[in-house]
N, C-alpha and C positions, 0 to 999 in steps of 0.2 A: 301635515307634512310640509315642511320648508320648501318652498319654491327652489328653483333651478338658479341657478346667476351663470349666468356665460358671460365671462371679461376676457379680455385681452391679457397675457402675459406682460406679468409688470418689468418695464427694461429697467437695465441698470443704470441707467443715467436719471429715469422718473425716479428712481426709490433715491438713489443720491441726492437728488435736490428733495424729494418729501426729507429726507433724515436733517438737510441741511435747515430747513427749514423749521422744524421742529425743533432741531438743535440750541439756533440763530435766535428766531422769533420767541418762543416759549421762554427761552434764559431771559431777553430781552423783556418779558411780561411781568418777572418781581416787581424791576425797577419803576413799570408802568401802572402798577397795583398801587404801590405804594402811594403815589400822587394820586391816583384818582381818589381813592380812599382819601386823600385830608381834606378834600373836599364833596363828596358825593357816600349818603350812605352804603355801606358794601352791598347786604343785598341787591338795595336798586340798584347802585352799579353794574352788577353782575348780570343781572336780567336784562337791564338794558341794552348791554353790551352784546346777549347772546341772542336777544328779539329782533332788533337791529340788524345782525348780520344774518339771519335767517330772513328777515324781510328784504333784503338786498339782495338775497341767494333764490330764493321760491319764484319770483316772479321773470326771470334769466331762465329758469327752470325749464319751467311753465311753456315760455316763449320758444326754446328749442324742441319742445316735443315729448320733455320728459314724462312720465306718469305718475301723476300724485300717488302717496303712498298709499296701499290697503288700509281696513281696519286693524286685521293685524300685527302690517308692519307698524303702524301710528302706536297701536300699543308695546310695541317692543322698543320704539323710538323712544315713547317717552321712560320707561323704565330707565333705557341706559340712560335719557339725557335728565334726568333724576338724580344718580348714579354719579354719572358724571361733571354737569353742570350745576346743579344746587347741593348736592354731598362734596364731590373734589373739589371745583373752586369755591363754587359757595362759602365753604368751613375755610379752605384757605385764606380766602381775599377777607373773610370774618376776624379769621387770628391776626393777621399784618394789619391793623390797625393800631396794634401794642407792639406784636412783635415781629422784628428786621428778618428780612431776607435771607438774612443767615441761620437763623434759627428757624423760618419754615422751611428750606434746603435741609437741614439735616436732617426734620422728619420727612420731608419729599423724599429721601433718599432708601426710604424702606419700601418703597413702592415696587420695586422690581420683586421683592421677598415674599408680596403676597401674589404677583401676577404670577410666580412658579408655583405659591401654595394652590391659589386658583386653582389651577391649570391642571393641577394632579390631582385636585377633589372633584374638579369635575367628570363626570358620567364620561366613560373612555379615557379620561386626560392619560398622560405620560406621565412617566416617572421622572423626575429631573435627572438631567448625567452629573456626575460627581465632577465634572468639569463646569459645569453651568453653576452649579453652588458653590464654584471657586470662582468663579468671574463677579458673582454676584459680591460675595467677598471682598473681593479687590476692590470694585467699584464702590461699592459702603466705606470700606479701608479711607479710598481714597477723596469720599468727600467728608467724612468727619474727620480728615486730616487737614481739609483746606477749611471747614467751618470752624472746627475746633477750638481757634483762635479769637476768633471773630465771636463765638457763640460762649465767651464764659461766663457771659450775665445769666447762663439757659436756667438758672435757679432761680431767678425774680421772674421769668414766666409763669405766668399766672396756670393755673390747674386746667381750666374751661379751656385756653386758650392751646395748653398740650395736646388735651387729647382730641381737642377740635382738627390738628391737623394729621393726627394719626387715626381720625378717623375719618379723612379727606385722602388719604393713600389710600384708606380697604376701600371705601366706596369706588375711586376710582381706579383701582387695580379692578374690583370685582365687577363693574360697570365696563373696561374694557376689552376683558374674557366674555361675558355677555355679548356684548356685540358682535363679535367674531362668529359667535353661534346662533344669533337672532333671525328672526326674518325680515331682511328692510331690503328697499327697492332693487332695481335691475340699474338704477343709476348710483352710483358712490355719492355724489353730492345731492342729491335727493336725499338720501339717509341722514348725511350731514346738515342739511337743513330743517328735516323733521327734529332731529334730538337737538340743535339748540332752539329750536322754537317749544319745544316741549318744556324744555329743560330752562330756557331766559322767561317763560309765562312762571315755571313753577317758586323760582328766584325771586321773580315780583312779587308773585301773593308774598310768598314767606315776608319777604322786604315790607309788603303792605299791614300784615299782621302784626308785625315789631313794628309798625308807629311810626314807618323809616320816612313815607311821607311827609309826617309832617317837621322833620328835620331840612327841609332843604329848600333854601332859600336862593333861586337862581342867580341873583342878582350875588350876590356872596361866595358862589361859587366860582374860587381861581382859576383863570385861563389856562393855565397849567394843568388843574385837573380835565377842562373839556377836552385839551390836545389827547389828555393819556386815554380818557376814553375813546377816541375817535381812535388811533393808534392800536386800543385792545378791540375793536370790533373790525377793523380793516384788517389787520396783520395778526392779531392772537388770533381769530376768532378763523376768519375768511380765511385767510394764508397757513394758521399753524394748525388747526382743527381739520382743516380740510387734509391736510398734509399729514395728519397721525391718522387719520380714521383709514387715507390708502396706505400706509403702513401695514396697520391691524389686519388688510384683506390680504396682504402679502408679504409680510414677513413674520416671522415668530413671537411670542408674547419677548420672549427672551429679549428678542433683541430692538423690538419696537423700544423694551421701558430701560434703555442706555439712555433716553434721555433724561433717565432719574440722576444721574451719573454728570451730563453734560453740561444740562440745565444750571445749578448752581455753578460753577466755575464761570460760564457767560453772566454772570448775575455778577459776581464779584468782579470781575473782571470792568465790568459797566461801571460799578462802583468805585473801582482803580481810577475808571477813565473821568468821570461823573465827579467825583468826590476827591477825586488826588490822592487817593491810596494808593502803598508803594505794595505791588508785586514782589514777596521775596522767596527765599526756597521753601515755605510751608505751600506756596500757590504751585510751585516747580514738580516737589514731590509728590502731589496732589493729584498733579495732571499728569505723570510718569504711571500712577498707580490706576487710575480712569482707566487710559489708553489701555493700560493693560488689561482690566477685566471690560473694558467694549470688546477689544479682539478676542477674548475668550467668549465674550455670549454673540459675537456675532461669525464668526468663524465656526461651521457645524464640529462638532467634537468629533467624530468619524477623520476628516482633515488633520489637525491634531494628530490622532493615533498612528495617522497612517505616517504622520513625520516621525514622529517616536519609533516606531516600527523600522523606517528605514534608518533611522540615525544610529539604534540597535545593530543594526545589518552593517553598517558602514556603507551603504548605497548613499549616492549623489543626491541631495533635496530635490535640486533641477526638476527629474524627471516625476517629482511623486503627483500621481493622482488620486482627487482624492473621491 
């Protein structure tokens, strides 16, 4: 039987900045992948980056009072940080070694597709609202509208490297539904630091089994790629992980994975700013089309009906509740 969690109700102003932060930080992680990766093999990359800030997170922990995690939470931790950390990034920051940020963006962008399929195969789940598979919709619409352009090399993408990142969405779609139903601590960042230590130890071996060691020559490694790791284990890691996991406690799968949706446009947008790429109406449309399927999966469908309802009636919006 799953333990009790008693939290606080999450304010509106914490979820705003976890979304902004997830939004912000995460978009911000392409561009950080990319560099680290020309100099640091991915997997050790990765492990590194998620050992590191769970080693920075445990001992803060610790020192406040928190409670090391059970056996069982440890083994639900590392499941999702499995899931999440060596399956989602892991296979992502693997493929962007060849392929650009716009091209893992537009398979990231299926991510919402499986956290609703999740979500209904699971044991109780829901049905999705025929409004929710329209947001989702929109938001797909709208970033293979802004990649589209950017991504029509997607043919010289190499085979390994496709379905490496489509199957970095299911792990992490199916790794983030888990968690939501897991057993982990009475502290949120306690949880957060069990699954990247789980999850950056399970990244190394992999890294240690590919030979990845003995690729890396310190001395040879560009300051540019230490920056971007130090940047993915402070801010991806610390800041934007911490920031989706209190999402996942409180808000909907639905609308936690808009930042499948958000993510890429901050990515490209980096690369406007980065690279001197001109923004034109393919980024315009792009982002017209997002906003619209974020308001649909984040706005409960109920709300929606009851505007339709009164716009039907000719009653005043003003007044509707919803």
């Amino acid at each position: 039987m799953s333990p009790i969690h008693t939290e606080k109700p999450a304010s509106r102003a914490r979820v705003l900045l976890a979304f902004a932060a997830v939004y912000l930080v995460w978009g911000s992680t392409y561009l950080a992948i990319r560099v680290a990766v020309a100099g640091i093999p991915p997997f050790l990359m990765g492990g590194t980056r998620f050992a590191l800030s769970a080693a920075l997170l445990f001992p803060f922990l610790l020192r406040r009072g928190d409670a090391a995690p059970t056996t069982r939470q440890w083994r639900d931790a590392t499941i999702v940080g499995c899931l999440l950390m060596l399956g989602g990034n892991g296979l992502v920051v693997w493929a962007e070694q060849t392929a650009n940020s716009s091209q893992a963006a537009l398979f990231i962008a299926s991510t919402p597709m499986w956290f609703t399929v999740f979500e209904w195969m699971r044991p109780g789940g829901n049905r999705p609202h025929p409004l929710t598979w329209l947001g989702i919709a929109l938001g797909f619409a709208g970033v293979f509208t802004l990649v589209a352009g950017h991504a029509a090399d997607t043919a010289s993408l190499a085979l390994p490297q496709s379905l490496a990142l489509l199957a970095a969405t299911i792990c992490w779609a199916g790794g983030s539904v888990y968690a939501r139903h897991s057993a982990r601590p009475a502290s949120p960042l306690m949880g957060v630091a069990a699954q990247m230590l789980a999850g950056g130890l399970a990244m190394l071996l992999v890294g240690l089994v590919r030979g990845e060691a003995g690729q890396v020559v310190p001395g040879a490694i560009p300051a540019t790629a230490w920056l971007a790791l130090v940047y993915l284990v402070l801010f991806g890691s610390l800041v934007g992980y911490t920031a989706y996991v209190y999402l996942l406690r409180h808000c909907t799968s639905a609308q936690v994975s808009t930042y499948a949706y958000v993510n890429p446009i901050i990515a490209v947008l980096l690369g406007a700013f980065v690279l001197g790429e001109s923004v034109g109406p393919r980024v315009r449309t792009a982002g017209a089309l997002v906003v619209g399927g974020v308001i649909l999966l984040t706005v409960p469908p109920k709300v929606w009906l009851g505007l339709l309802a009164r716009i039907a009636r000719g009653l005043p919006l003003g007044t509707c509740r919803p």
